[in-house]
PDB file as gemmi writes it, atoms N, CA and C in Angstrom:
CRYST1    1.000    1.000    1.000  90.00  90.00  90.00 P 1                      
ATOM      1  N   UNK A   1       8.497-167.178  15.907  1.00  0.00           N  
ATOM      2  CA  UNK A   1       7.650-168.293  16.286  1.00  0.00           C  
ATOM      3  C   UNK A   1       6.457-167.767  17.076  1.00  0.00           C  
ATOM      4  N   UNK A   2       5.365-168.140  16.407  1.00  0.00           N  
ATOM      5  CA  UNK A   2       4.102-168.032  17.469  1.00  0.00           C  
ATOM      6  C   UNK A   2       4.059-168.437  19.051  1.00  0.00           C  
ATOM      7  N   UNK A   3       3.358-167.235  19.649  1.00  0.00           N  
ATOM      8  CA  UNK A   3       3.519-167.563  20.851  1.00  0.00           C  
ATOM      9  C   UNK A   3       2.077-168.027  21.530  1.00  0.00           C  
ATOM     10  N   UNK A   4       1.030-168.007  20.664  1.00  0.00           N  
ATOM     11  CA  UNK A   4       0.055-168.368  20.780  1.00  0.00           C  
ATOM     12  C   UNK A   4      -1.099-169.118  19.415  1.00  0.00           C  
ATOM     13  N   UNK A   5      -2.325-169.572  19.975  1.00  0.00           N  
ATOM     14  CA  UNK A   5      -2.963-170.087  18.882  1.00  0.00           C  
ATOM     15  C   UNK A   5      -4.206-169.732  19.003  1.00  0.00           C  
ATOM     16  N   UNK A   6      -5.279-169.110  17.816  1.00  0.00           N  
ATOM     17  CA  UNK A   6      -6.911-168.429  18.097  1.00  0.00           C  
ATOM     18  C   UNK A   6      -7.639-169.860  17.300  1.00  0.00           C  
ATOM     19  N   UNK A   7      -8.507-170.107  18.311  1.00  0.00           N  
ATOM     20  CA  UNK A   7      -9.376-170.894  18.111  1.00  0.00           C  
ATOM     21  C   UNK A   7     -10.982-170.332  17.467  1.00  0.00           C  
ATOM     22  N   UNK A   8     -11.744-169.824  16.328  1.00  0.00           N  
ATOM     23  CA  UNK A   8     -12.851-169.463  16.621  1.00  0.00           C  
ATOM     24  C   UNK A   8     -14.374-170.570  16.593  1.00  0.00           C  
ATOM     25  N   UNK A   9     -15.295-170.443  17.486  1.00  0.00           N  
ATOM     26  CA  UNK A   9     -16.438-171.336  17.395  1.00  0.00           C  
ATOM     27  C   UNK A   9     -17.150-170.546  15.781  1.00  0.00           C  
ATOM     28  N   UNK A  10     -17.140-170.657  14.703  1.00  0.00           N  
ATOM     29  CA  UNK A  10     -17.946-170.139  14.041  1.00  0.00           C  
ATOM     30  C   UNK A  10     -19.137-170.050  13.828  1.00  0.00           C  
ATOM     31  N   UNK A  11     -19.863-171.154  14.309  1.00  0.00           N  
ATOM     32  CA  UNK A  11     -21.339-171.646  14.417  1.00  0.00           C  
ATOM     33  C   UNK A  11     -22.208-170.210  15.272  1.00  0.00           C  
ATOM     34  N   UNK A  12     -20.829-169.370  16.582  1.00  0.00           N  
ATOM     35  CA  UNK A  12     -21.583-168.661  17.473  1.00  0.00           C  
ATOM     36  C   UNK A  12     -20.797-167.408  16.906  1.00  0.00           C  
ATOM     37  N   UNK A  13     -20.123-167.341  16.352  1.00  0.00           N  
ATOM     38  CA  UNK A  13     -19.578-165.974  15.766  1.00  0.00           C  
ATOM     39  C   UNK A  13     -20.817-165.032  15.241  1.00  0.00           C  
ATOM     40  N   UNK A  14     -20.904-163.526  15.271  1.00  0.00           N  
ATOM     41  CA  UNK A  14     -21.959-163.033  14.260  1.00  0.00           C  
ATOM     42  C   UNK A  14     -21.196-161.467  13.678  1.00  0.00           C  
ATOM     43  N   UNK A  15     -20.057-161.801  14.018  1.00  0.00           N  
ATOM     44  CA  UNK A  15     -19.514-160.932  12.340  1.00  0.00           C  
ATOM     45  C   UNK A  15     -19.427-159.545  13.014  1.00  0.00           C  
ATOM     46  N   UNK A  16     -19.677-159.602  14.536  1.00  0.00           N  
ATOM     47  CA  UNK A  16     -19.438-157.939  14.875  1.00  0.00           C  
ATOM     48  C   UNK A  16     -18.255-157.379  14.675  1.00  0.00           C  
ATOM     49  N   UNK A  17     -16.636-158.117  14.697  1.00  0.00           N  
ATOM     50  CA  UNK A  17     -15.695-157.602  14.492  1.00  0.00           C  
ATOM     51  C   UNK A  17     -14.924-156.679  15.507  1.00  0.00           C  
ATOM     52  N   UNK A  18     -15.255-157.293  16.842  1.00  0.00           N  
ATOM     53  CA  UNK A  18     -15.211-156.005  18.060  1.00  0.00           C  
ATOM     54  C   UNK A  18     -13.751-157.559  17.889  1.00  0.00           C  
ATOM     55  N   UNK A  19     -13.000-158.544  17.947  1.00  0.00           N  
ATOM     56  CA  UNK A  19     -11.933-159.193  18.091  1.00  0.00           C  
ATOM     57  C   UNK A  19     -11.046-158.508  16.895  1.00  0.00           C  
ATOM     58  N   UNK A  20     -11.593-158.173  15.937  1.00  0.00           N  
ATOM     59  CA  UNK A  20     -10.739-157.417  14.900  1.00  0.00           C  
ATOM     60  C   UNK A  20     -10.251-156.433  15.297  1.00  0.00           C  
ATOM     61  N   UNK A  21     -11.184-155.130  15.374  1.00  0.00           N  
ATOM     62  CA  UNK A  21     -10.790-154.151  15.705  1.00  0.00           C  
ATOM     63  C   UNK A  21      -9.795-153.987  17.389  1.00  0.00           C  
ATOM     64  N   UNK A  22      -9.918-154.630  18.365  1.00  0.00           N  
ATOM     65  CA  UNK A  22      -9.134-154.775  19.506  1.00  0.00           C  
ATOM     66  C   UNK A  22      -7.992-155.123  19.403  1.00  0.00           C  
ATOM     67  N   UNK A  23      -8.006-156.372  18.690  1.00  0.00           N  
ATOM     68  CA  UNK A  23      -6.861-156.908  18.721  1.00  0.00           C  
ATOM     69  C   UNK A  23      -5.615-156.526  18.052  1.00  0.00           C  
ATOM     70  N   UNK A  24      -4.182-156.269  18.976  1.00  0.00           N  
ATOM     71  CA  UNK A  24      -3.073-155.188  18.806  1.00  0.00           C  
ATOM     72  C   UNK A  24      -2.546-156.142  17.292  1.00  0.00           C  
ATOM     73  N   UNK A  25      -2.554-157.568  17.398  1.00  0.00           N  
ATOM     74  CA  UNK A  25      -1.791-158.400  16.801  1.00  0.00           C  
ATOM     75  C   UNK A  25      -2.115-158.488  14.685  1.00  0.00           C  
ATOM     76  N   UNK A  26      -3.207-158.135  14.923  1.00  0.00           N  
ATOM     77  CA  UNK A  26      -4.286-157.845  13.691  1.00  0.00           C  
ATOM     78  C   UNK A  26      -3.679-159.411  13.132  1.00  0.00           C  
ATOM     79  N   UNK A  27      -4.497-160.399  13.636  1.00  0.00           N  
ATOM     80  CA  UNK A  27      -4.201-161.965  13.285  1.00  0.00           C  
ATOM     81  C   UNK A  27      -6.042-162.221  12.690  1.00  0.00           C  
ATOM     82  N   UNK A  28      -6.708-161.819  12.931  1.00  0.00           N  
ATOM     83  CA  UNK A  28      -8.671-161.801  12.737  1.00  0.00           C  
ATOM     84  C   UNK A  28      -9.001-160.969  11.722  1.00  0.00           C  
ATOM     85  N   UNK A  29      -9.581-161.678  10.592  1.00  0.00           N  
ATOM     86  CA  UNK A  29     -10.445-160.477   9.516  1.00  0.00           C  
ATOM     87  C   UNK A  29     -12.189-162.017   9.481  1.00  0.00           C  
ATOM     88  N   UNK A  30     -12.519-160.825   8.823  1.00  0.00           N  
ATOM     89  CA  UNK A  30     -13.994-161.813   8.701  1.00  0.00           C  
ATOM     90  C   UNK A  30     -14.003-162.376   7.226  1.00  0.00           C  
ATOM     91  N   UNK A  31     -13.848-163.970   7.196  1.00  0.00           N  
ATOM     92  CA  UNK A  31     -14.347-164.681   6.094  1.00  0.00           C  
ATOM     93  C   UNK A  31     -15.479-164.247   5.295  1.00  0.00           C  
ATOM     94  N   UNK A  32     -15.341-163.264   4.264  1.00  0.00           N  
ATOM     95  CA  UNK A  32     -16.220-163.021   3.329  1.00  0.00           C  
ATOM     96  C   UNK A  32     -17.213-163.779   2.160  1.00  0.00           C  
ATOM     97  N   UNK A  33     -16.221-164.933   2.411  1.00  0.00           N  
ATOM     98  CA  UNK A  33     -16.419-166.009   1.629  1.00  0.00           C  
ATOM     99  C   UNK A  33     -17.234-166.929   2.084  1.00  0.00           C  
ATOM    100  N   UNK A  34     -17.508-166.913   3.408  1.00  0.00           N  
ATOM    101  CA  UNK A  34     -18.301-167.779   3.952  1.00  0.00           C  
ATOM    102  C   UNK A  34     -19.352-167.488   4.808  1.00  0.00           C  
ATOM    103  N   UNK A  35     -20.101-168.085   5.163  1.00  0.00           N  
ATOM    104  CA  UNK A  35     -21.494-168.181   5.989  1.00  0.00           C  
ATOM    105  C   UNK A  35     -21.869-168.585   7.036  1.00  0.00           C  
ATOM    106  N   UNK A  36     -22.033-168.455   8.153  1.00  0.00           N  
ATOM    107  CA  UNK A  36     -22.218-169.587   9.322  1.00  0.00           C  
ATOM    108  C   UNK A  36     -23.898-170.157   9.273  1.00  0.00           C  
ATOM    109  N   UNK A  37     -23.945-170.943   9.877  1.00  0.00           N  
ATOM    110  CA  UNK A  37     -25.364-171.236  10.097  1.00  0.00           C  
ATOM    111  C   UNK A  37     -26.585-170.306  10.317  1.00  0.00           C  
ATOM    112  N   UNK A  38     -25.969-169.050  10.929  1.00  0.00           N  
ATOM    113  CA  UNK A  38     -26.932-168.105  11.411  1.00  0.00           C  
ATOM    114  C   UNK A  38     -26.733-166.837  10.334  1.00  0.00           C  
ATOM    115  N   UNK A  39     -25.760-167.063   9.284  1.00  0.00           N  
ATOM    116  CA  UNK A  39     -26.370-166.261   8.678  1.00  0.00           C  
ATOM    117  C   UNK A  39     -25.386-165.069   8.266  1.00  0.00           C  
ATOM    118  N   UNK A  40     -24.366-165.192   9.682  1.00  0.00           N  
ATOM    119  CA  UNK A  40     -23.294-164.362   9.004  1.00  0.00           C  
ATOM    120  C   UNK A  40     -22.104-164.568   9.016  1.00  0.00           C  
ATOM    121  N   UNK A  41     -20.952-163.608   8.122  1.00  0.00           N  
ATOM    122  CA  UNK A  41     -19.472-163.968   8.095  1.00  0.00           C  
ATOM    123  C   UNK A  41     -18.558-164.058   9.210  1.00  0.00           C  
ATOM    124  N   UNK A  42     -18.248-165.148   9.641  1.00  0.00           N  
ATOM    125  CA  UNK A  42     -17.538-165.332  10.386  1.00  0.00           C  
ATOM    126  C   UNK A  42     -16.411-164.719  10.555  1.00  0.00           C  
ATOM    127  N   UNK A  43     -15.340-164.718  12.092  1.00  0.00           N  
ATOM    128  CA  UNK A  43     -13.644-163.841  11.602  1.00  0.00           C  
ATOM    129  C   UNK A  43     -13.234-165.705  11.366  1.00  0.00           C  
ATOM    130  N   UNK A  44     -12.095-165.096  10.949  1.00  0.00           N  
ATOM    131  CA  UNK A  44     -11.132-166.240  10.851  1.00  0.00           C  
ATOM    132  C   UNK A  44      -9.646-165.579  11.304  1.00  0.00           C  
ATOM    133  N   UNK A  45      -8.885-166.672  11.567  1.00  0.00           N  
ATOM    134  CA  UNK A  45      -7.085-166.127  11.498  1.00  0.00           C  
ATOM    135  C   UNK A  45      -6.700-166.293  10.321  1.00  0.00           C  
ATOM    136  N   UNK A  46      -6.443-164.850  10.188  1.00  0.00           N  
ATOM    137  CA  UNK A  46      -5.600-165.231   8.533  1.00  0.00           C  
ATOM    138  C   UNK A  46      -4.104-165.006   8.386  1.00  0.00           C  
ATOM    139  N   UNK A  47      -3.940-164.312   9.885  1.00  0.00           N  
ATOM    140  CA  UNK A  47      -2.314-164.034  10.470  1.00  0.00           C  
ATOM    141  C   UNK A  47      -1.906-164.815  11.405  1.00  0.00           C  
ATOM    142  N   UNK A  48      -2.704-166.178  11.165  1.00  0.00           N  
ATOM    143  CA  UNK A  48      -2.270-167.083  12.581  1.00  0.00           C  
ATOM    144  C   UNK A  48      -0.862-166.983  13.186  1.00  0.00           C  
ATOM    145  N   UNK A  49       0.561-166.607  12.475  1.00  0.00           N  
ATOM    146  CA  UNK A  49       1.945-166.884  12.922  1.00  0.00           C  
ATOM    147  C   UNK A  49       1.913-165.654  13.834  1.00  0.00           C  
ATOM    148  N   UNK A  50       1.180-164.423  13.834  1.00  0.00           N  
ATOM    149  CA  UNK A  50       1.753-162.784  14.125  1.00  0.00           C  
ATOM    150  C   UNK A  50       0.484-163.488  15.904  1.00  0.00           C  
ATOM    151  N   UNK A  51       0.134-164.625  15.786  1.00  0.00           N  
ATOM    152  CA  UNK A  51      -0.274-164.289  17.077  1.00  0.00           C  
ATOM    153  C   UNK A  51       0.353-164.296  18.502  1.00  0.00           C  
ATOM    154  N   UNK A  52       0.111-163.546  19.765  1.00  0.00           N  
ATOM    155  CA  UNK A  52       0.901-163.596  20.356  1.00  0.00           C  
ATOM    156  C   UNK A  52       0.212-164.347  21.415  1.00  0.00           C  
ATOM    157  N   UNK A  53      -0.552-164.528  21.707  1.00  0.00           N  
ATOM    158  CA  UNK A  53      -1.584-165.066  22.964  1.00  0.00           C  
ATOM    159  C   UNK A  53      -1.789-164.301  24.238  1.00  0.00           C  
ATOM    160  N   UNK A  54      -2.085-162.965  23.469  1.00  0.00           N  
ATOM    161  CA  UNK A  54      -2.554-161.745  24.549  1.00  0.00           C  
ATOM    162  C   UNK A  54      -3.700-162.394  24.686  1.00  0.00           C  
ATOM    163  N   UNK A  55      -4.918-162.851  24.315  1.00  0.00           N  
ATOM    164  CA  UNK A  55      -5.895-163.157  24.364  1.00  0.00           C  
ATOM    165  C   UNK A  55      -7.319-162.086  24.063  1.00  0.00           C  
ATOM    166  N   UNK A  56      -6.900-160.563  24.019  1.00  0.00           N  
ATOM    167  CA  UNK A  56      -7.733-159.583  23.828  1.00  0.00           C  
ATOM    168  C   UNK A  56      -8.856-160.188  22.698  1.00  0.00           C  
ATOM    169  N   UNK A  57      -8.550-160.453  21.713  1.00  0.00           N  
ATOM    170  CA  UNK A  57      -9.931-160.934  20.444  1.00  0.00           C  
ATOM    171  C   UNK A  57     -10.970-161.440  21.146  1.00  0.00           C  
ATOM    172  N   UNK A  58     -10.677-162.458  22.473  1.00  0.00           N  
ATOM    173  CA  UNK A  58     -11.633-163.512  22.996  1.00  0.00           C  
ATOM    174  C   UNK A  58     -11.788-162.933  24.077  1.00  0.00           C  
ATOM    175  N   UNK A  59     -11.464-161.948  24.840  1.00  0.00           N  
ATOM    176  CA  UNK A  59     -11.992-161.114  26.281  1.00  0.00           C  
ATOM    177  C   UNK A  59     -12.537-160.615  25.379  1.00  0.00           C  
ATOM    178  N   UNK A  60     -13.290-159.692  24.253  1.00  0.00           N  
ATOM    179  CA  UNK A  60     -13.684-158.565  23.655  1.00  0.00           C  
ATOM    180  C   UNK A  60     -15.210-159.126  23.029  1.00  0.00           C  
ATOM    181  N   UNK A  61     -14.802-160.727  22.782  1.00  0.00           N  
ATOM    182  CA  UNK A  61     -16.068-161.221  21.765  1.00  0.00           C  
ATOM    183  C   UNK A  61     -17.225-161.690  22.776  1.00  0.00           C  
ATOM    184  N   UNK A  62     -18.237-160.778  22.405  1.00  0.00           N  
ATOM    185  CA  UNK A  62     -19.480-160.866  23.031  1.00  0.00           C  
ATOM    186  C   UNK A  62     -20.339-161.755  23.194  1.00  0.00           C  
ATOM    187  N   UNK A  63     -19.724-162.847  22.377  1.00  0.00           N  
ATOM    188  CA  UNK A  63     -20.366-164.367  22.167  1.00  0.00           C  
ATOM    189  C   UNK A  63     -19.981-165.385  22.693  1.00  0.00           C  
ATOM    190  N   UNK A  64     -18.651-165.366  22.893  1.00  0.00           N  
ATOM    191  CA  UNK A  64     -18.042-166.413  23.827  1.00  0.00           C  
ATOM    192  C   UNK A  64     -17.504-167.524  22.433  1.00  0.00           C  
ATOM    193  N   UNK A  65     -16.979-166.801  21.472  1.00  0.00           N  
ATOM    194  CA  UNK A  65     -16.777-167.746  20.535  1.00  0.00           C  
ATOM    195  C   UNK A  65     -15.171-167.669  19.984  1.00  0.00           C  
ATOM    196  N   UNK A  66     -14.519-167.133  20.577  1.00  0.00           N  
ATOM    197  CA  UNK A  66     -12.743-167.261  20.446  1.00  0.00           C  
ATOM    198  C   UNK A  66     -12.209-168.070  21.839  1.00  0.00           C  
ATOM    199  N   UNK A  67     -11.343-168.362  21.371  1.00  0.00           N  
ATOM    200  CA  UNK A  67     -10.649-169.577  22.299  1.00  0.00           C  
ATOM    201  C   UNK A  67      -8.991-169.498  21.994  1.00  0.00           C  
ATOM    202  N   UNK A  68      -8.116-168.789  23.155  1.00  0.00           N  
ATOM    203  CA  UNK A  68      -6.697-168.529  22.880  1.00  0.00           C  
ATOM    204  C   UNK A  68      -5.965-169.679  24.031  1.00  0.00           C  
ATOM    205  N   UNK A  69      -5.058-170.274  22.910  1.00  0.00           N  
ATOM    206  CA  UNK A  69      -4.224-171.314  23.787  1.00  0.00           C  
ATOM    207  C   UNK A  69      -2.591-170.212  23.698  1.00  0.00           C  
ATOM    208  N   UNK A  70      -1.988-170.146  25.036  1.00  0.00           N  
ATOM    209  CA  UNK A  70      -0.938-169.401  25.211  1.00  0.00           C  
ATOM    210  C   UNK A  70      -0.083-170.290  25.478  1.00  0.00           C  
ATOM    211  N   UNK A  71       1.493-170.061  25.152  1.00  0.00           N  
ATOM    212  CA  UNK A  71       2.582-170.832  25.189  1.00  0.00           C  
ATOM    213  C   UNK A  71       2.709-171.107  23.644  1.00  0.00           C  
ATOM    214  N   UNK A  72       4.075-171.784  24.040  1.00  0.00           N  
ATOM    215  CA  UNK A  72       4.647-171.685  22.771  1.00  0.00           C  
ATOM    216  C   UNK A  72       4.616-173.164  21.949  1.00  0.00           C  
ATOM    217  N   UNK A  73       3.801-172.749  20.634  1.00  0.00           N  
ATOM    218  CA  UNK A  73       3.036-173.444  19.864  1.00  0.00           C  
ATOM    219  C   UNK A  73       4.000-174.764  18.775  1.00  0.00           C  
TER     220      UNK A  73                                                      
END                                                                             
């Protein structure tokens, strides 16, 4: 059971991937498929269950655009 949940703002995301690469849980890849307003691929959770609610993806993102709710989901 998940022990946490990743929220991302995509609108402020810009695809640097510094929440990917940090994060121990590897729950974040970048939507290739999609576009944000500004232009680039957003991350998404595509391992939402493997998350744990360390919160590292969203201390790491330079944008202020991940959002981790901790406890059990």
């Amino acid at each position: 059971m998940a022990s946490g949940r990743v929220t991302i703002d995509v609108g402020r995301c810009k695809g640097c991937e510094l929440c990917i690469n940090f994060s121990p849980c590897k729950v974040l890849s970048l939507d290739s498929g999609t576009l944000n307003v500004k232009g680039y691929h957003p991350a998404r959770a595509v391992n939402p269950d493997d998350c744990t609610g360390c919160g590292i993806c969203a201390l790491m993102c330079p944008d202020v655009a991940i959002a981790v709710e901790r406890g059990s989901i």
